[in-house]
N, C-alpha and C positions, 0 to 999 in steps of 0.2 A: 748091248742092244736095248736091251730094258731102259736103262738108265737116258737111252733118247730118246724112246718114247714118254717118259714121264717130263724130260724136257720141255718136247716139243707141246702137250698138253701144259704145261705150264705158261710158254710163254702164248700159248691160245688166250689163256684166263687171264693172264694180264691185257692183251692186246682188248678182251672183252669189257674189264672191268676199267680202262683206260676211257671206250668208247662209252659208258655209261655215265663217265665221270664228268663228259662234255657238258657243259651249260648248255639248256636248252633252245637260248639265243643267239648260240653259232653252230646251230644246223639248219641252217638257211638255204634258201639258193645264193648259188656265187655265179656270178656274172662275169666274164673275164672281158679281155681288151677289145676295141669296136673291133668288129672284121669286114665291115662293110656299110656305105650308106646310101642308101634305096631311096627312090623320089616314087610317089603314087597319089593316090585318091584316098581318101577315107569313105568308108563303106558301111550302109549301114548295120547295126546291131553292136559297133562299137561303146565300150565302155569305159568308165573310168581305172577298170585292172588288165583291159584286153585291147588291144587296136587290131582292128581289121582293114587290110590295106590292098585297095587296087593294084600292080601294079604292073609295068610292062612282060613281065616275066612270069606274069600268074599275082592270081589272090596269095594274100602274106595275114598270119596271124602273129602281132609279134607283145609281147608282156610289159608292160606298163609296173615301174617299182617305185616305193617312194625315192628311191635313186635316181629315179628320171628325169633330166635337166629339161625342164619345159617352159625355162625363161624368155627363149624367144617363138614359143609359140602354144597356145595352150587350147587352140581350135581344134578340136578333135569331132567335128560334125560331118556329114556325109557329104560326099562330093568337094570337099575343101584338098585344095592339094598340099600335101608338105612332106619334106625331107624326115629322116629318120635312120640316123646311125646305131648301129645294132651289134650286141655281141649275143656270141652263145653260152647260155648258162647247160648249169650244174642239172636243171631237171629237165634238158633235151629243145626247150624252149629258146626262141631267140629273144631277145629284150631290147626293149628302145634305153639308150644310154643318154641320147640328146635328140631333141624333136625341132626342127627350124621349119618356115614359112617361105613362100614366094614373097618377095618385096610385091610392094604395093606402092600405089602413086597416089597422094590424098587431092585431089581435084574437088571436093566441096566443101563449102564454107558451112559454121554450124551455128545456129543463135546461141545467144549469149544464157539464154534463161534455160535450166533444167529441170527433168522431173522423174519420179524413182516409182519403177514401177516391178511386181512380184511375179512368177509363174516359173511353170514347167514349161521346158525348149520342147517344140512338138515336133512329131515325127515327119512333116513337110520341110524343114528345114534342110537347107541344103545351099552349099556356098557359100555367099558372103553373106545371105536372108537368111536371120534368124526369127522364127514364128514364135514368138512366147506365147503359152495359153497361162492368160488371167481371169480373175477374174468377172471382170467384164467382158473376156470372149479373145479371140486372137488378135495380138498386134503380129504386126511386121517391122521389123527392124535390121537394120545392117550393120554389120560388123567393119572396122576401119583398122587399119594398118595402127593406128593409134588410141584404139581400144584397151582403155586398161584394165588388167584381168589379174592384177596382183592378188586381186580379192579371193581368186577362186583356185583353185588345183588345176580342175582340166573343164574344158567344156564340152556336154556331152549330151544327146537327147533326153530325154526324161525324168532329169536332175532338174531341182527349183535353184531359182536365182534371184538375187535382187538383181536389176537393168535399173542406172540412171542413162538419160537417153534425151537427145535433143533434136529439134528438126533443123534438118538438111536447106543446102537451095536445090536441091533436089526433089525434094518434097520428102524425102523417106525421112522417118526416124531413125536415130543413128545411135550406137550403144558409145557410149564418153566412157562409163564405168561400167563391170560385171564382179558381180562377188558371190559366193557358195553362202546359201539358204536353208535354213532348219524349218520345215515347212509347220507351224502349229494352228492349232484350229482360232486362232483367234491372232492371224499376223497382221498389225496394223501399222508395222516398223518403218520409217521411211525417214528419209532425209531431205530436203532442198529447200535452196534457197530462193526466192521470187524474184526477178529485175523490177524495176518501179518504171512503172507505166502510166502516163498522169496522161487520162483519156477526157477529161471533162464529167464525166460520169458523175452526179452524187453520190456519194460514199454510204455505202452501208454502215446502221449500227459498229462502233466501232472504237477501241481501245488504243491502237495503233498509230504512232508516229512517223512512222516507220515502216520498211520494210521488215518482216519477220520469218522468221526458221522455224519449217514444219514442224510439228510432235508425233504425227501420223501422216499416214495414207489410205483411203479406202476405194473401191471402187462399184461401181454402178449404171442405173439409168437414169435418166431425167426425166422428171413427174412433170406432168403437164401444168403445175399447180407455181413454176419456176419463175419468176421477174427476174429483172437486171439487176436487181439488189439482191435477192435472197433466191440461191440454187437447192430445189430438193431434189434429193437424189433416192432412186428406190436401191439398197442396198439387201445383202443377206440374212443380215441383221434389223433389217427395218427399214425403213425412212428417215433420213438423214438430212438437216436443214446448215447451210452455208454460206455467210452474207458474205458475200462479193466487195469487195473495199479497191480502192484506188488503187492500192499497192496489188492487188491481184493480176499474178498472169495469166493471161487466156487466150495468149496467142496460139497456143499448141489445140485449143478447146474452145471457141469462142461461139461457136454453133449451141445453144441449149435447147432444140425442140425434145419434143415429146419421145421418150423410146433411146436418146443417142447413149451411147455409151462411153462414160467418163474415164478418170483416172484422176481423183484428187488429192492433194496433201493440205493438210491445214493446220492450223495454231486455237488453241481453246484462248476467249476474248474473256476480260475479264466482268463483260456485260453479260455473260451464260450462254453466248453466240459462239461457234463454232465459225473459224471465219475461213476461207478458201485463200491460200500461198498460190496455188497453179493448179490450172488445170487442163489435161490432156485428155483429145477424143480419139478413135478410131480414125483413121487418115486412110486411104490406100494411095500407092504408091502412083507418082503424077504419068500419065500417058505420054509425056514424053512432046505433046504439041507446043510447036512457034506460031506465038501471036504479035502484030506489030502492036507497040505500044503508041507508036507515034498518029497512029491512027485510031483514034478512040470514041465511044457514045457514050452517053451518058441518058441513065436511066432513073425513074422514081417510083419507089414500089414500095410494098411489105411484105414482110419475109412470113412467107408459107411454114405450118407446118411440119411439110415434107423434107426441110432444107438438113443437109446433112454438113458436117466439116466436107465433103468432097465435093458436093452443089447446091449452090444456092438455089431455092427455089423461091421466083420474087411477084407477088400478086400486083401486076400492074395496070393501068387503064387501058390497056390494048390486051389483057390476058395472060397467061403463067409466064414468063421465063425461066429459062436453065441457067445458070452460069457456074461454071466452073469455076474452083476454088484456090486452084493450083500456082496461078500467079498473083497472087493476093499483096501489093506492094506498102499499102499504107489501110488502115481502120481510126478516123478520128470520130471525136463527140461520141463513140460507144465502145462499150469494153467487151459486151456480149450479145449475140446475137437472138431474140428469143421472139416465138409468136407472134405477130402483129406487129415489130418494130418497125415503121416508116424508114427506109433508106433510100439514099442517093449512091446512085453504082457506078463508075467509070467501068467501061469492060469493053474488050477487043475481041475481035475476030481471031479463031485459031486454026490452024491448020487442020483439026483434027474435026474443023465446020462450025464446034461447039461456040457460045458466047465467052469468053475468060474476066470473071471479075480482077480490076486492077486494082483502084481505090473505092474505098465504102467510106460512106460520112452517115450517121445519124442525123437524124431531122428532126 
């Protein structure tokens, strides 16, 4: 009898100092094989270690591991629907094994020129609208079936991101690329390239052959102090001077009055000029009106002001007009829009009553 008791205490001690002997890196959670795969909503308060999911059957909290196959979907923002195969682990928790998406149908076309812009996804986001606060203040932009997100883990609200991003014929910006951001007090990291845009424009001060590859990106306001050749910009860091050159995009940005809010990238000139690759304004997303184009006026005016990338405001010999900026089809003889430029407007009737600028000519 003895002799099992002191057994049985033995092989306690082994079983213990067995358990002790474990590497610290295999007492993990174990996730075992799918048991099931759930279709819902994302919800918010979702994170990068936790998904919270709508779904038919009730709210679902389920664990997010660096095991988590999230190659074909890594939208993890509120109200986004998507599939989610799950097993049960080791600490009681269910865990996403593989994360898939709803197809999608790409129906917009996207320009050709791009531009790279930083911030935190805000808490309005929801669906395919991703709000990024920068800053210069919130963009809106959408998410496409062919968004690429190799860059990033998961996308999640109040994570920073770099967004390269193009405009739509839809009018919206539209995210091309997303990649995971280390936010520092001094980010002025950015990437893009310019298309070449030969507007007639004299060319600013200028080093340039060529199209060239940003160094940076900053963003800002425009100082009333701005010409068609040289953009100041009031930044966080100060005021900020930009010659504008031939090669400059501005399709995304072409409005410079007083107050608008930028997004620039640029290349250092070897003239001590700072010279503007692209630049993107604030856009809101187009109201959705049909105007015939075949039916057109044409107008002569200077641009107010007031005028924003989403309306033109045009000082004319009969008084202000509106026009909307939404069906904007051609800009020649000018690169940029800025206080007191003389234009010529072609612009239609829309459904929505508004005037719609079509083509603009510099005068």
């Amino acid at each position: 009898m003895k002799k099992g008791v002191i057994y049985k205490l033995g092989l306690t001690v082994c079983l213990a100092l067995s358990v002790l002997m474990i590497p610290a890196n295999r007492l993990t959670v174990r996730a075992e094989e799918v048991i099931a795969t759930v279709q819902g909503r994302v919800l918010s308060g979702t994170t990068s270690e936790l998904l919270k999911l709508h779904t038919e059957d009730g709210d679902m909290e389920i664990k997010l591991d660096s095991g988590t196959d999230t190659s074909e979907c890594k939208i993890l923002l509120p109200d986004h629907t998507i599939g989610v195969s799950v097993s049960h682990g080791s600490d009681g928790y269910l865990h996403a094994v593989k994360i898939t998406a709803q197809a999608q149908t790409q129906k917009v076309t996207l320009a050709s020129s791009t531009s790279t812009v930083t911030g935190t996804i805000g808490q309005k986001t929801k669906g395919d609208i991703l709000y990024l606060n920068t800053d210069a203040g919130e963009m809106e932009i959408k998410l496409d079936s062919t968004t690429d997100m190799s860059g990033c883990s998961v996308l999640v609200a109040d994570k920073y991101y770099s967004v390269t991003c193009a405009r739509g014929s839809d009018a919206y910006m539209h995210a091309v690329t997303i990649a995971d951001m280390v936010k520092t007090s001094a980010d002025t990291t950015a990437s893009s390239t310019a298309a070449s845009v030969n507007t007639g424009l004299t060319p600013a001060p200028s080093d340039a052959s060529s199209v060239k590859t940003a160094s940076g990106s900053v963003t800002g306001t425009v100082s009333d102090k701005t010409t068609e050749t040289l953009l100041y910009l009031t930044t966080n860091e100060g005021e900020m001077q930009f010659a504008i050159e031939n090669t400059t995009d501005a399709r995304l940005g072409m409005v410079l009055t007083k107050g608008n809010k930028l997004a620039v990238s640029y290349y250092h000139g070897s003239d001590g000029y700072l010279h503007a690759v692209s630049i993107v304004g604030v856009k809101n997303a187009s109201s959705g009106a049909s105007f015939d184009t075949s039916s057109t006026s044409a107008v002569t005016g200077t641009v107010n002001s007031k005028s924003s990338e989403d309306i033109l405001y045009l000082d004319t010999q009969y008084g202000l007009m509106e026009l909307k900026m939404d069906g904007v089809q051609s800009v020649t003889n000018c690169k940029v829009l800025v206080s007191g430029r003389k234009l010529s407007v072609t612009c239609a009737r829309g459904s929505d009553a508004y005037m719609h600028a079509v083509n603009i000519t510099g005068q």
